[in-house]
MARLUMSE-946425 format. One line per 3 residues: number of its first residue (from 0); their letters; for each residue x negated, y, z negated of N, C-alpha, C. Coordinates in pm, 1 decimal, decimal comma. Atoms other than C-alpha are relative to their C-alpha. Example, Ala and Ser with C-alpha at 12.3 -4.5 7.8 and 13.67 -1.06 7.14 Angstrom:
2
0) AS) -89,0 -119,0 0,0 -1230,0 -450,0 -780,0 -90,0 120,0 0,0 | 82,0 -119,0 6,0 -1367,0 -106,0 -714,0 77,0 109,0 -73,0
END
This chain:
258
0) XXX) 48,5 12,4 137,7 1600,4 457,9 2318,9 8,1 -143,5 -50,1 | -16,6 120,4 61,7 1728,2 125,7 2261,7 -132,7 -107,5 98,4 | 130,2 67,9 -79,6 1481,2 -18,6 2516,1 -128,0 -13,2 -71,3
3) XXX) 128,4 -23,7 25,2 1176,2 169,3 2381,6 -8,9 -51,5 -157,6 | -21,1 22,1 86,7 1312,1 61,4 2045,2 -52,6 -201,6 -22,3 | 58,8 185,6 19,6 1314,6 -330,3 2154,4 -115,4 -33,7 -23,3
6) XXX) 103,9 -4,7 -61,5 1004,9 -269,8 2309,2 -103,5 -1,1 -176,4 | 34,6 -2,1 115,5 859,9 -187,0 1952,3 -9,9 -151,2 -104,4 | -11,4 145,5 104,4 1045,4 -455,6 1736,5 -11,9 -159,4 40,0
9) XXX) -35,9 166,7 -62,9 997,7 -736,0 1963,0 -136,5 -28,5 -59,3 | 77,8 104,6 87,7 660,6 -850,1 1743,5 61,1 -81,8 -96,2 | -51,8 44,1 129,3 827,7 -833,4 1422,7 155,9 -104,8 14,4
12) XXX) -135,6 146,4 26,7 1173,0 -1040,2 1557,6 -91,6 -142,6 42,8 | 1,6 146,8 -52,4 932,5 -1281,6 1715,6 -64,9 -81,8 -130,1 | 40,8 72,5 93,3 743,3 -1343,2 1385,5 122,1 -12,0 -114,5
15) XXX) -168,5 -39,0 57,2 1151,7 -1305,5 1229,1 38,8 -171,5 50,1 | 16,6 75,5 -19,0 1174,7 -1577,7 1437,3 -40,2 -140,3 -6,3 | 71,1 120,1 4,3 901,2 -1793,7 1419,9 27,2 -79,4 -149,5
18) XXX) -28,6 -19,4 159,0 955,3 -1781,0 1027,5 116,5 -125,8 -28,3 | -136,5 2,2 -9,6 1279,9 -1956,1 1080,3 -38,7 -172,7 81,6 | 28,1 125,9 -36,9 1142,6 -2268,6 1268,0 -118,8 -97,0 -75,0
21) XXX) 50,0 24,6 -1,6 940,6 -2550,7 1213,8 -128,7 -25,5 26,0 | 135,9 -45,3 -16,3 556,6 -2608,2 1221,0 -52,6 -103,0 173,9 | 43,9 70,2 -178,6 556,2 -2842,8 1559,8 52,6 110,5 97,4
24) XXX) -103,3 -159,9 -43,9 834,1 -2544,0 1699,6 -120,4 108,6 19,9 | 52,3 -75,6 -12,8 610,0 -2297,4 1628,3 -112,8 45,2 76,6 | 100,9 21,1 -84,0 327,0 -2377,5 1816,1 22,6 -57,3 167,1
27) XXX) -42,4 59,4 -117,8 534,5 -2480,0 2149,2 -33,3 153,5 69,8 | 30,5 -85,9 -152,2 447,9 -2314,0 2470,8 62,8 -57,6 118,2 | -101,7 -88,8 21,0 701,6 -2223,8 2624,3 108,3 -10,0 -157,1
30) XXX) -49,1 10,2 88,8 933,8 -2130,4 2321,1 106,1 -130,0 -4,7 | -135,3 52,6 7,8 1210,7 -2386,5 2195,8 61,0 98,7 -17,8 | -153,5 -56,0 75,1 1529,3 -2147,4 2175,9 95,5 -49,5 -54,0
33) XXX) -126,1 57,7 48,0 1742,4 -2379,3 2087,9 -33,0 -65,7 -122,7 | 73,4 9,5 147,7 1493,9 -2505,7 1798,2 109,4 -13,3 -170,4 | -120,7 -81,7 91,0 1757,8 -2551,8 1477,9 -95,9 108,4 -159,9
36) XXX) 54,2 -133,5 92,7 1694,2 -2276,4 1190,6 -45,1 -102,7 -142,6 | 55,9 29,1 150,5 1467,5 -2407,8 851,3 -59,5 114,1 -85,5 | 98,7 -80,2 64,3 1395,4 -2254,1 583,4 -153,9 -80,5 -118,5
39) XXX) 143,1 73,0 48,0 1075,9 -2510,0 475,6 -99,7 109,4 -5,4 | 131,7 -63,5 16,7 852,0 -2265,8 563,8 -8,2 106,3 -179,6 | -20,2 -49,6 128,7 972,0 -2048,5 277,2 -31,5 -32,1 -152,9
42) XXX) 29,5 86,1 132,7 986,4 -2306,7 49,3 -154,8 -29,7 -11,0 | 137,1 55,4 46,7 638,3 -2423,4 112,8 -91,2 134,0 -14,0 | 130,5 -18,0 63,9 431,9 -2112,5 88,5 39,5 59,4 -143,7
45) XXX) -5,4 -65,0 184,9 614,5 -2005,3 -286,8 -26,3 -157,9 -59,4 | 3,2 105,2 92,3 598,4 -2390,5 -360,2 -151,2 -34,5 -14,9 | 189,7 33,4 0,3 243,7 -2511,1 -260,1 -107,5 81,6 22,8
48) XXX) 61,2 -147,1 -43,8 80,1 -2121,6 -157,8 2,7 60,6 -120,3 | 7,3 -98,0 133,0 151,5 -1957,3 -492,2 3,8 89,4 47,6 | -32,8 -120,1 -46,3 271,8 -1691,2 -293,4 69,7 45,0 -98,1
51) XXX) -47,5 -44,0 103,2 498,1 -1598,1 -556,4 -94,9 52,7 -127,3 | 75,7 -73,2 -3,7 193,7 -1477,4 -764,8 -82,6 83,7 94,1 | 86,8 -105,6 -86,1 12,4 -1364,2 -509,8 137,9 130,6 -7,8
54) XXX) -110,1 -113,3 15,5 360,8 -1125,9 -458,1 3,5 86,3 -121,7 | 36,7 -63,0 111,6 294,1 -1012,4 -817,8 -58,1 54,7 -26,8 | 117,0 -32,2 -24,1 -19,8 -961,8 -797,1 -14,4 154,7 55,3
57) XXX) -3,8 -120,5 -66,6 20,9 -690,0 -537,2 112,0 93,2 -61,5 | -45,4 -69,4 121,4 336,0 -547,6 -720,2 -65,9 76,0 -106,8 | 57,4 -54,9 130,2 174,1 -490,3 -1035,1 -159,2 86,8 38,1
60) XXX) 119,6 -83,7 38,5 -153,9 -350,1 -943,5 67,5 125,7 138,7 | -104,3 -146,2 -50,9 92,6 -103,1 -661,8 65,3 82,3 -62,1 | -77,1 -76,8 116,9 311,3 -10,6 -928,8 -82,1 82,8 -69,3
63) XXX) 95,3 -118,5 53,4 53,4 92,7 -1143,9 -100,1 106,1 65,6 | 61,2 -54,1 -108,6 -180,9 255,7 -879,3 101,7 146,0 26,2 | -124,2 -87,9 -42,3 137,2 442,2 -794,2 24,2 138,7 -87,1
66) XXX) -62,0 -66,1 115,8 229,7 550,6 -1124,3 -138,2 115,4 -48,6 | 41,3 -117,5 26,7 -58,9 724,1 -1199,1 -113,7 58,2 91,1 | 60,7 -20,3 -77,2 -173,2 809,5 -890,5 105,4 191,5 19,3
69) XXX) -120,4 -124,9 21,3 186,4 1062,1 -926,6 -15,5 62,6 -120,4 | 23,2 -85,5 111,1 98,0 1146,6 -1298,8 -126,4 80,9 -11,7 | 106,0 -44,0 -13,5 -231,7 1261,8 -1231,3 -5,7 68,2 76,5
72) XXX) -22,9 -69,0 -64,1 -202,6 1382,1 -953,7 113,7 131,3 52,0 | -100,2 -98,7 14,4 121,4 1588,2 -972,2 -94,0 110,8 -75,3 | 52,5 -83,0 64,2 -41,4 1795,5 -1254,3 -173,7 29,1 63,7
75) XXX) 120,5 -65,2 -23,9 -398,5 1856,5 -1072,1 47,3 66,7 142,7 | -18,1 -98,9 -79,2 -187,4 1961,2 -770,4 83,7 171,2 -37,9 | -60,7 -130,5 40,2 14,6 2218,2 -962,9 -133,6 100,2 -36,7
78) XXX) 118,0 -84,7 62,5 -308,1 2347,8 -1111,2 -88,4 10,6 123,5 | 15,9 -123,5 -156,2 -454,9 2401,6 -752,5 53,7 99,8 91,8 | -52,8 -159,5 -55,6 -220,1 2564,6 -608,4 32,7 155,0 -42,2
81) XXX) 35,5 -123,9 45,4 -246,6 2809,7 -858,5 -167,0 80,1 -0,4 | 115,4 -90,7 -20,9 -613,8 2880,6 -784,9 -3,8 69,8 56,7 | 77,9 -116,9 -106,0 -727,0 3185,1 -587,3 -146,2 0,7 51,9
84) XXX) 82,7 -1,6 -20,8 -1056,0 3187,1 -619,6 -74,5 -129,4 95,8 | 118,4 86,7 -62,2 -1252,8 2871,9 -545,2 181,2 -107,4 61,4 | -85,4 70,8 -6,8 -905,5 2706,9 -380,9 -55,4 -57,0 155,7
87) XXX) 11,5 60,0 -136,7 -1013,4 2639,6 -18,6 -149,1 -90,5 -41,2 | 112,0 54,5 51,3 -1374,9 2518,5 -152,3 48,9 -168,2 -109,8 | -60,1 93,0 88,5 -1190,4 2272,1 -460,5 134,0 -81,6 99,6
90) XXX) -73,1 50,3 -54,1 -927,1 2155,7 -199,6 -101,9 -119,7 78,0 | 87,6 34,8 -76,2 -1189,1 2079,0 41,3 -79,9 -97,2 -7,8 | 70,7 72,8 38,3 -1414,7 1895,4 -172,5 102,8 -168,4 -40,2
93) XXX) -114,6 130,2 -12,6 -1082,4 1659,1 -261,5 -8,4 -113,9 128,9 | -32,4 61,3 -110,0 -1015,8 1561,8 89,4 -133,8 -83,6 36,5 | 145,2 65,0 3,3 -1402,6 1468,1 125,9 12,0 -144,9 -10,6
96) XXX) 35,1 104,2 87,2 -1341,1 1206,7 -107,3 42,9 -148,7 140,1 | -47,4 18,9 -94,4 -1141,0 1052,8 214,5 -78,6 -6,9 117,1 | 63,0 -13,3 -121,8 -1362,8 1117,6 455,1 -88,3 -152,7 48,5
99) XXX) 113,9 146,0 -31,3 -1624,3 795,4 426,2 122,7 -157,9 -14,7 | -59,9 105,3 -40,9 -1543,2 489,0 563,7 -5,0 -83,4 -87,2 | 27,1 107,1 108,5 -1421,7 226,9 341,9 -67,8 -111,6 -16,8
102) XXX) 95,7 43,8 -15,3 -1628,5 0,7 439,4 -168,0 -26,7 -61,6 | 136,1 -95,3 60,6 -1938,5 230,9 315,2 -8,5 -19,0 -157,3 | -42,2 -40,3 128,8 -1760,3 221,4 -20,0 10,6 -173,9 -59,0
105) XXX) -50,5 165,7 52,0 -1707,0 -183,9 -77,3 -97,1 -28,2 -74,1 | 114,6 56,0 97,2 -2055,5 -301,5 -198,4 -23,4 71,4 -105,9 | 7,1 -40,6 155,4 -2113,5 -21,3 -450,4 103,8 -50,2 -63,1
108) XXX) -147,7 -8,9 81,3 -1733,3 -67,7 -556,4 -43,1 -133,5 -94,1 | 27,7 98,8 56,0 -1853,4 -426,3 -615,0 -123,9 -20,4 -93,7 | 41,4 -36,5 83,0 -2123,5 -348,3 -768,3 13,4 64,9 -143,3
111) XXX) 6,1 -63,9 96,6 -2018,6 -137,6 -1022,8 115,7 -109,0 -62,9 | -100,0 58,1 85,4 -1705,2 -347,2 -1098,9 -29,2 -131,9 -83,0 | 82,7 119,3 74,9 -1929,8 -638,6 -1160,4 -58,7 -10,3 -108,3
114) XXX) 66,0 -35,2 135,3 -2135,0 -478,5 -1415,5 70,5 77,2 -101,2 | -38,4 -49,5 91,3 -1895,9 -330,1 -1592,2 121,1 -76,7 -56,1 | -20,6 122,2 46,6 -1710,5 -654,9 -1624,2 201,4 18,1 79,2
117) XXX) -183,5 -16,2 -65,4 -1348,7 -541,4 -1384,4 -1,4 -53,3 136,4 | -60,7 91,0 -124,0 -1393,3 -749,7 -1096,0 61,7 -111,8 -25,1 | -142,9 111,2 35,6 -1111,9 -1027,6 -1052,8 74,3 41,1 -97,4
120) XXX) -83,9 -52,5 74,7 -901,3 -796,7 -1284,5 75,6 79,1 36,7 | -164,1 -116,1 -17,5 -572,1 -579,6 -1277,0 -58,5 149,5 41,3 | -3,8 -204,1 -45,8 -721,7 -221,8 -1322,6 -166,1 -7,5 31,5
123) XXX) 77,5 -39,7 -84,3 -1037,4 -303,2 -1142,8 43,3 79,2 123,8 | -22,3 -16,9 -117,5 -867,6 -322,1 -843,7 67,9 139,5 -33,5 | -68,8 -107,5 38,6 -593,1 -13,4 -1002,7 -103,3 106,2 47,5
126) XXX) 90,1 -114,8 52,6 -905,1 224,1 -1086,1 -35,9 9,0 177,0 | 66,7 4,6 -140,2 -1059,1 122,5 -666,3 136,5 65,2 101,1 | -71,4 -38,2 -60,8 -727,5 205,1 -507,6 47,3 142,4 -80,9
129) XXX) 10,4 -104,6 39,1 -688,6 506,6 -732,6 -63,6 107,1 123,2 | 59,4 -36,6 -82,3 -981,7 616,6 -510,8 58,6 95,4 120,7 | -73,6 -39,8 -151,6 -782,7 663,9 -200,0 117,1 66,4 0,7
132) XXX) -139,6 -56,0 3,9 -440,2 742,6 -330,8 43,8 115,1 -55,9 | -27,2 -105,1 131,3 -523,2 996,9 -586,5 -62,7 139,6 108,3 | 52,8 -54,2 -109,4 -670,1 1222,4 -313,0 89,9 73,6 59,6
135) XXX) -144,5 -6,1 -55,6 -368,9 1167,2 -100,0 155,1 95,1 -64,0 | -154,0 -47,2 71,9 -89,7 1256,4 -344,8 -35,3 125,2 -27,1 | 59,2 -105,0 -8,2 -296,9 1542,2 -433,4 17,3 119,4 104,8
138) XXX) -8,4 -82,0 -181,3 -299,3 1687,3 -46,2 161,5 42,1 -16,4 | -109,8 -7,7 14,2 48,9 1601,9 -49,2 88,1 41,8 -73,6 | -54,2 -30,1 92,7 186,8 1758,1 -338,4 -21,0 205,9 17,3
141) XXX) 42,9 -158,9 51,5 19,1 2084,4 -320,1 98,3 84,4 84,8 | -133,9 -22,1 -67,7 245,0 2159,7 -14,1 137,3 36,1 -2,4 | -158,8 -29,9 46,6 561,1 2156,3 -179,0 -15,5 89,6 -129,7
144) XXX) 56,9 -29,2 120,1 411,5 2279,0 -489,5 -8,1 190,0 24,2 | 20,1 -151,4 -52,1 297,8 2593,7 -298,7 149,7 80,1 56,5 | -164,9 -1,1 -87,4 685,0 2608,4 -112,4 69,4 102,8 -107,9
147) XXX) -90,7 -60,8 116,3 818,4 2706,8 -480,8 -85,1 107,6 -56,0 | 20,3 -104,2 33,1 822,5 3048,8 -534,3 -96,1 56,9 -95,4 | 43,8 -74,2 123,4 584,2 3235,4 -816,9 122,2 23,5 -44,5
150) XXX) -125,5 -65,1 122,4 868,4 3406,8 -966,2 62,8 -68,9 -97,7 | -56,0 52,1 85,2 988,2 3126,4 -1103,0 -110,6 -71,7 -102,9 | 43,5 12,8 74,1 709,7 3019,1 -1266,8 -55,9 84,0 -125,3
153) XXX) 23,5 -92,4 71,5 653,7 3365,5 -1385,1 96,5 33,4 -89,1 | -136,5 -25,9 79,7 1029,3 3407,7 -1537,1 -48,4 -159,2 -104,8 | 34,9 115,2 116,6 940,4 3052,2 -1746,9 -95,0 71,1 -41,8
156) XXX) 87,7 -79,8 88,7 621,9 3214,1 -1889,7 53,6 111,7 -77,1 | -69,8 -99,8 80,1 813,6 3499,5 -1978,9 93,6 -49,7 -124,5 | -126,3 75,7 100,2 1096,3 3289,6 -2135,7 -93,7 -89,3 -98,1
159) XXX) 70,8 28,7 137,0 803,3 3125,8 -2369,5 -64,3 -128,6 66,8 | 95,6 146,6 -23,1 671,3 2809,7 -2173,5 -102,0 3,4 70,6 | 177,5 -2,6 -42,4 334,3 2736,3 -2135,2 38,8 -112,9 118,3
162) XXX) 10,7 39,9 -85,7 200,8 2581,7 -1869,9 45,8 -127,4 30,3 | -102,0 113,8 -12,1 290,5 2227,4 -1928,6 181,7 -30,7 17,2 | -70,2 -41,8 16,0 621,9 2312,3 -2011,3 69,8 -0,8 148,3
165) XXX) -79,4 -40,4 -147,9 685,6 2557,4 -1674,8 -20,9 -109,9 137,8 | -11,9 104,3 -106,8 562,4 2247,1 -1462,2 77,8 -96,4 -25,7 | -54,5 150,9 16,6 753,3 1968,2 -1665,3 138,3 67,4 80,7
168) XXX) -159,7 9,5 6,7 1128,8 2161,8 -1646,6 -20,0 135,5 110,5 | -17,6 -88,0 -83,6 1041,8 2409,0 -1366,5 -12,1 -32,2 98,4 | 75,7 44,7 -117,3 830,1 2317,5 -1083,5 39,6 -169,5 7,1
171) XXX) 33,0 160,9 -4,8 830,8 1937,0 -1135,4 171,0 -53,1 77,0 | -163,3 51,9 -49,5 1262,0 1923,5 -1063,7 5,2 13,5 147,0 | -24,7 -74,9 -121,1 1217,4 2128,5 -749,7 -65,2 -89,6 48,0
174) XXX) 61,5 108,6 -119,9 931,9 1891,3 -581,7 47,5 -148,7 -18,5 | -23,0 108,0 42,7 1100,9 1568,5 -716,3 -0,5 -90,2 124,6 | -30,8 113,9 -177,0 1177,0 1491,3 -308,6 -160,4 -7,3 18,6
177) XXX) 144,9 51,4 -46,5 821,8 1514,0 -239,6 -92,8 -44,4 -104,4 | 53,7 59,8 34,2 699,8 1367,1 -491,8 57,3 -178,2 -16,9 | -36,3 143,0 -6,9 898,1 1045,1 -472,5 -59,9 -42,9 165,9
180) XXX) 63,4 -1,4 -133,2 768,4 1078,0 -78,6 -145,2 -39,4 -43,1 | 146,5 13,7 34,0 398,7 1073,2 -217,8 -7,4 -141,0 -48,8 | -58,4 115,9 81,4 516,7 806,7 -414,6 13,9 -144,2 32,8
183) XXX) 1,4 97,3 -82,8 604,4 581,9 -183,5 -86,3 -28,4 123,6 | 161,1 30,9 -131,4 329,9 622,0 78,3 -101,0 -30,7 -42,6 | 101,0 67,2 84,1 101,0 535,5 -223,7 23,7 -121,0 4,0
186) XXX) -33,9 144,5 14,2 279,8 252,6 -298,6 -21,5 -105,7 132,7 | 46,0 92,0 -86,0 245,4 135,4 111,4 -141,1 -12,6 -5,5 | 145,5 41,2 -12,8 -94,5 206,4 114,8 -88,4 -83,4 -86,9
189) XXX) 77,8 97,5 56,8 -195,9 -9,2 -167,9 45,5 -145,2 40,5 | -58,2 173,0 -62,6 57,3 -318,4 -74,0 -90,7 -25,2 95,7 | 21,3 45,3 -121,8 -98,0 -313,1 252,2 -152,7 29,8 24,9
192) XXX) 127,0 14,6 24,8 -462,6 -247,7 172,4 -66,5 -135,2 -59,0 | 48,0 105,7 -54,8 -688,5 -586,8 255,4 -173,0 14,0 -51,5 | 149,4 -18,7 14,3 -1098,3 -454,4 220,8 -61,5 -78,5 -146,8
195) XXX) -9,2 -3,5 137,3 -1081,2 -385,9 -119,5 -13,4 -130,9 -115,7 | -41,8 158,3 54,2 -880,3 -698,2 -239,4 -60,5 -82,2 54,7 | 87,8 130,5 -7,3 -1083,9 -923,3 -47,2 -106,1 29,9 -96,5
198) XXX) 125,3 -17,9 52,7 -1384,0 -802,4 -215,6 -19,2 -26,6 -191,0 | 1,2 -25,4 164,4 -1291,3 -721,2 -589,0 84,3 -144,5 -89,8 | -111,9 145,6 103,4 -1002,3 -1023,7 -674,1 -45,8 -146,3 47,6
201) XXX) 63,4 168,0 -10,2 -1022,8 -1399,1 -698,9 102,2 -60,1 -6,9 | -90,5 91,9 -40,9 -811,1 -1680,3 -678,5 151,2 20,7 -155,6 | -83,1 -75,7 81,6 -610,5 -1502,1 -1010,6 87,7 100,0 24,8
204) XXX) -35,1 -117,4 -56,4 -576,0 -1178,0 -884,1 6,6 23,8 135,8 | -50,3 -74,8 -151,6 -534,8 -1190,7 -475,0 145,4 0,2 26,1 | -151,0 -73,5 -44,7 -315,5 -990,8 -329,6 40,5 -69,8 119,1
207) XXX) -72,1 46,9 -107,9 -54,4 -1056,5 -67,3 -68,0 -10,5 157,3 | 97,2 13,0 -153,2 -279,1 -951,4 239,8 -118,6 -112,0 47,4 | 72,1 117,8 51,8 -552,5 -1146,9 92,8 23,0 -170,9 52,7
210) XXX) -60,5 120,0 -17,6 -332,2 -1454,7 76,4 27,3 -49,9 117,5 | -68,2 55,0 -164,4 -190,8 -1437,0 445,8 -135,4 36,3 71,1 | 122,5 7,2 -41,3 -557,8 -1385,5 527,7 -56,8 -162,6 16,0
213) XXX) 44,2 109,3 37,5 -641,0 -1706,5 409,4 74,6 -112,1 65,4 | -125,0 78,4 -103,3 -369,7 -1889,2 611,2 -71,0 -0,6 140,3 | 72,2 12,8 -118,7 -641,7 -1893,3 896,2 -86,1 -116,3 -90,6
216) XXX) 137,3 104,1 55,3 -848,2 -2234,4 795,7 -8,5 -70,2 156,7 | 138,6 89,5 -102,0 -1068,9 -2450,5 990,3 97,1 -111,4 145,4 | -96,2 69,0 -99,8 -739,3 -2643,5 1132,7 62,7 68,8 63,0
219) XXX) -36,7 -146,2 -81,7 -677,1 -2333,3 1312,3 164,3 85,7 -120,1 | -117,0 -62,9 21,2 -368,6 -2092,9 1199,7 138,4 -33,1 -21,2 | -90,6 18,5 33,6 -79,2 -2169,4 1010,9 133,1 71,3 46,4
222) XXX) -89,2 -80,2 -74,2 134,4 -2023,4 1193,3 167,6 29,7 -47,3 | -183,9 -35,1 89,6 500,9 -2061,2 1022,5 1,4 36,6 -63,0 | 53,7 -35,9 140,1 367,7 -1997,5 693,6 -76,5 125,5 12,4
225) XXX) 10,0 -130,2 18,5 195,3 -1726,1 789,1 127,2 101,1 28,7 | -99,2 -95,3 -19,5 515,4 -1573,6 967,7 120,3 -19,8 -112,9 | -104,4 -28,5 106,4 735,6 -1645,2 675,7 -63,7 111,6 -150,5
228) XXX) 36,6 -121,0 64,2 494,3 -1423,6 478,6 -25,9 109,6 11,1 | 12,4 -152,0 -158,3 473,0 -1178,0 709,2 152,5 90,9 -28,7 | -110,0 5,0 44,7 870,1 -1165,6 634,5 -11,3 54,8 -137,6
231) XXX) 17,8 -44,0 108,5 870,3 -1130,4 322,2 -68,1 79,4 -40,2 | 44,7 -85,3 50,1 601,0 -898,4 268,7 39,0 142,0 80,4 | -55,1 -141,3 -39,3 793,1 -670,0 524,0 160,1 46,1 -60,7
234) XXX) -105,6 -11,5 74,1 1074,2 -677,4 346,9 45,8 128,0 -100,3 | -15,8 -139,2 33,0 1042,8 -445,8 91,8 -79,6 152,4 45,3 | 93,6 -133,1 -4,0 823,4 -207,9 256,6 128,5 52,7 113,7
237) XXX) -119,0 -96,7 -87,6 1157,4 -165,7 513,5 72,4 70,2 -68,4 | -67,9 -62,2 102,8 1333,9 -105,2 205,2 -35,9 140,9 -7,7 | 29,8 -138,0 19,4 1117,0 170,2 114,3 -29,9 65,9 99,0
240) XXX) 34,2 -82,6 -140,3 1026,1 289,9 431,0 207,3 64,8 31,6 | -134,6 -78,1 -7,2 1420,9 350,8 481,2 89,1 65,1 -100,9 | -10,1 -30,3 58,4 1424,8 488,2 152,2 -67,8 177,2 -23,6
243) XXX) 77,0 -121,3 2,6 1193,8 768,1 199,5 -1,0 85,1 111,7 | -3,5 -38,9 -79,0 1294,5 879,7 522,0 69,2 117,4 36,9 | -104,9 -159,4 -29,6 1554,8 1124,1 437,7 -96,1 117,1 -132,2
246) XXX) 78,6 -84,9 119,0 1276,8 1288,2 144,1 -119,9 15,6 113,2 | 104,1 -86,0 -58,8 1026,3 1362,0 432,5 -7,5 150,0 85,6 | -43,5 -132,0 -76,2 1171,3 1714,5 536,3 -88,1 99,3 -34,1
249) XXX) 79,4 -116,2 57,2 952,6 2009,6 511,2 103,8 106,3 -47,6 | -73,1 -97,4 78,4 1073,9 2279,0 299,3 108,0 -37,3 -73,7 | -122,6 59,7 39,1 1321,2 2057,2 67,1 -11,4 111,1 -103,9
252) XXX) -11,9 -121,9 113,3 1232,9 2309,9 -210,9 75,1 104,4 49,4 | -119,3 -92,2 -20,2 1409,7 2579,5 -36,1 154,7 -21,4 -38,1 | -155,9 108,6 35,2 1722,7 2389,0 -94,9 21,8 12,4 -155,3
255) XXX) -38,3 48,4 88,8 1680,3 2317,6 -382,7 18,0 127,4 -131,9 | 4,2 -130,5 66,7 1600,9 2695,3 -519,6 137,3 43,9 10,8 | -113,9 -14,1 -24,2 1905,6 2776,7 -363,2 119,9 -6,5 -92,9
END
């Protein structure tokens, strides 16, 4: 395990690595190992890169993306999994939305955001990654959603709460693990979504991917500077990635009925 494990992380220590040396260093063939440790690269892409907005940038339009990618979506998955009738048909048509390549989807996106005056803005990009995530959390929600019993939503109706109500202080406590799970797989998929943000933001609004995109110019590949952002933008996604790892269990609602 520890082998197949190296075998894995040996990109990310070598750009861990590279991050960590200089820009003549970095480009040696065979490696220096003995190379001593800087942190310049750091300094230069928050000093002269404006990486430090760009890092914001992606923050703030993830966060929000996030946020009501879970408020919206929480409440349209509770209200499917109570359909009967048209539920495999209204599920179905969701997932759709998923189906076409994003690609397919860029020029209208730009189009429309142009004329309606939200390209190079916050909740252009918000409303375009909506798209993809609101879908997602949706799928993902209904799952756990479905896990928790009727009865208990039927004993709250009885006891006097309407529907909002039996989802805020009934249903909503019980999926709290999977919805912080939804939660955070929204949140990677917008950090780390590239199409989009090239297309819709501008030298205001690009995002982090964007930015270490752009770290390829004409004098070939920046190579330190890109791996010190490389660093940093894996940073917190290990965070949350080892944050969400013990909330991906199937059946946590059982537990929690219990």
């Amino acid at each position: 395990l520890i082998i197949v494990a190296l075998f894995f992380m040996l990109p990310i220590l070598w750009v861990v690595r590279t991050s960590f040396v200089t820009k003549q260093v970095a480009y040696q063939i065979p490696p220096d190992w003995n190379a001593p440790v800087t942190l310049d690269n750091y300094f230069t892409i928050f000093r002269d890169n404006h990486f430090g907005g760009y890092f914001l940038n992606s923050l703030v339009v993830s966060l929000f993306s996030t946020g009501i990618s879970i408020f919206l979506g929480s409440m349209a998955a509770f209200w499917l999994a109570q359909q009967k009738k048209w539920k495999t048909g209204l599920r179905v048509s969701i997932l759709s939305v998923q189906m076409l390549p994003a690609i397919v989807l860029v020029v209208p996106l730009f189009n429309v955001m142009t004329n309606i005056g939200l390209k190079n803005t916050y909740p252009g990009l918000i409303v375009t990654y909506l798209s993809f995530n609101l879908p997602y959390v949706i799928w993902m929600l209904i799952s756990f959603i479905e896990a928790v019993p009727e009865e208990l939503s039927d004993a709250a109706e009885i006891d006097g709460c309407s529907k909002p109500q039996t989802f805020l202080h009934v249903v909503f406590p019980i999926i709290a693990p999977g919805v912080v799970a939804a939660g955070v797989l929204s949140f990677l998929n917008s950090w780390n979504e590239f199409m989009f943000a090239l297309v819709l933001t501008g030298n205001e609004t690009r995002t982090i991917p964007v930015a270490i995109a752009a770290m390829e110019t004409q004098q070939g590949v920046q190579i330190a500077e890109l791996c010190a952002s490389v660093v940093v933008v894996i940073v917190p996604v290990a965070i949350l990635s080892m944050f969400v790892r013990k909330y991906l269990v199937q059946g946590l609602s059982f537990g929690s009925i219990k």
